[in-house]
VOPAGU-2260 file (C-alpha; in pm, 1 decimal, decimal comma):
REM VOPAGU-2260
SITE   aa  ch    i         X         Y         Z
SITE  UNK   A    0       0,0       0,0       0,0
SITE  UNK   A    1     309,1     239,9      76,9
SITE  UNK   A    2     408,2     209,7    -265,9
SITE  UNK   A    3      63,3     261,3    -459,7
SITE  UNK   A    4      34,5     586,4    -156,0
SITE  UNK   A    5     376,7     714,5    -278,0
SITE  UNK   A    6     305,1     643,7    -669,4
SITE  UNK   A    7     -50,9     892,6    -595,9
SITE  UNK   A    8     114,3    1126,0    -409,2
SITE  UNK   A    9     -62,8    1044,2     -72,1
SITE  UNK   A   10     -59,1     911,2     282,2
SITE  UNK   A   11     -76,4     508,3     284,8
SITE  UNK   A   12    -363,8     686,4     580,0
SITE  UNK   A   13    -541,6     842,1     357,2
SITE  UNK   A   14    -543,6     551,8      99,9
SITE  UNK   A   15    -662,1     340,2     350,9
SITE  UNK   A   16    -974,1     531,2     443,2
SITE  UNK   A   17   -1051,9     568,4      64,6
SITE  UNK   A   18    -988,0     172,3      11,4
SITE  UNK   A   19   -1236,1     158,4     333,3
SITE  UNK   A   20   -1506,1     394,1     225,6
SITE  UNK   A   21   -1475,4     264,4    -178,4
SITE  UNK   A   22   -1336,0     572,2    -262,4
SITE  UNK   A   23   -1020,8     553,5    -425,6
SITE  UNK   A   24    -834,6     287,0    -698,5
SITE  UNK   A   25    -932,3     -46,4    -739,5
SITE  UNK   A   26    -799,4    -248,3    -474,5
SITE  UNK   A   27    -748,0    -649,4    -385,7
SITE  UNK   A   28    -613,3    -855,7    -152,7
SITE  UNK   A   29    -363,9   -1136,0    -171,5
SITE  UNK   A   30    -193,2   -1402,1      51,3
SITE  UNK   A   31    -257,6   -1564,2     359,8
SITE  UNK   A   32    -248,8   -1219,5     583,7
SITE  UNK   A   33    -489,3   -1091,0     316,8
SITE  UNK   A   34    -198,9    -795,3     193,9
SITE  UNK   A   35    -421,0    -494,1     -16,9
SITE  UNK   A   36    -277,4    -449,2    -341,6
SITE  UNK   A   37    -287,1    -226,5    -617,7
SITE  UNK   A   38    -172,8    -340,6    -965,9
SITE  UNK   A   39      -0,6       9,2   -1168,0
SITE  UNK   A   40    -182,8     -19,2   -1438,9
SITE  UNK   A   41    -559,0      28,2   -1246,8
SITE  UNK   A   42    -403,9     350,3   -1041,9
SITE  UNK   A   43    -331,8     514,4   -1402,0
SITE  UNK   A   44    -673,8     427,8   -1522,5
SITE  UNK   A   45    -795,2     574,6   -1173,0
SITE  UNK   A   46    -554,2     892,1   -1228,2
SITE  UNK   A   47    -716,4     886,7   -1554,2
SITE  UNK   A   48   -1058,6     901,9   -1438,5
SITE  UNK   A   49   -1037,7    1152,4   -1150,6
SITE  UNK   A   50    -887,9    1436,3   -1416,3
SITE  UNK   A   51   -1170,7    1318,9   -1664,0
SITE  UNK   A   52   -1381,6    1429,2   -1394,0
SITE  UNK   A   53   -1254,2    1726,7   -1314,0
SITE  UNK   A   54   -1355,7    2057,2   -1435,9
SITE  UNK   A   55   -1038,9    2204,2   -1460,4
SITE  UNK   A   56    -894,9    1939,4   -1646,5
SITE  UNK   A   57   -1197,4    1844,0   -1884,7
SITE  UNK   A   58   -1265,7    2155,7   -2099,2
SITE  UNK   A   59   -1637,3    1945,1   -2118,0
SITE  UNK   A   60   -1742,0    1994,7   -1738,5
SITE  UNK   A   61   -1641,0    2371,0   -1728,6
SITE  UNK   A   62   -1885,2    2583,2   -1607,6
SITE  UNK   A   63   -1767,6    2900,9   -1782,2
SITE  UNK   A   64   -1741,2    2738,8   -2117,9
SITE  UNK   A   65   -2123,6    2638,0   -2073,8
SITE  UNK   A   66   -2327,5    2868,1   -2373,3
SITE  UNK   A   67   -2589,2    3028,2   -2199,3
SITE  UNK   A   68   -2928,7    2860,7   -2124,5
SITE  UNK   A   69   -3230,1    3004,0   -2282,8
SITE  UNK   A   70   -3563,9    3011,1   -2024,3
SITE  UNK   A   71   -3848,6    2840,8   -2176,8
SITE  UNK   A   72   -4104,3    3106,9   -1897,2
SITE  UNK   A   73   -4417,1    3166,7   -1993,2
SITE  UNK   A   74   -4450,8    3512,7   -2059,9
SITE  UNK   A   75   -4690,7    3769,2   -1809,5
C-alpha cells in the first residue's frame, strides 16, 4: 500500500480510508495475511478518471465554457 500511496502522491492513511469507504483505486487482496494491493496499471486508469472528472482538467465539465441557457417562462 506504501508504494501505490507514494506512486498517488498520498498518505498510505489516507489511501486506507478511501480503500475503506470505496473511494479511491481499485484495490485487492492477496496471501494468507490478506496484503491490499494495487496493480499500476488500475491507479493510471484511476488517475485517468479523476482528471476526466474534473472541471479544470476536462474543458467538457467547465462551467464558464457552458453557452448560456435560454428560459423556456411563460410570458406575463
Amino acid at each position: 500500500m506504501k508504494d501505490a500511496a507514494d506512486y498517488l502522491g498520498l498518505s498510505p492513511h489516507t489511501l486506507y480510508v478511501w480503500r475503506h469507504r470505496r473511494q479511491g483505486p481499485p484495490s485487492f487482496r492477496m496471501g494468507p495475511r490478506g496484503r491490499v494491493m494495487y496493480r499500476w496499471e488500475a491507479l493510471d486508469v484511476w488517475i485517468r478518471e479523476q482528471e476526466h472528472a474534473d472541471s479544470r482538467s476536462n474543458p467538457e465539465l467547465n462551467p464558464l465554457s457552458a453557452s448560456p441557457q435560454q428560459c423556456s417562462c411563460p410570458s406575463a
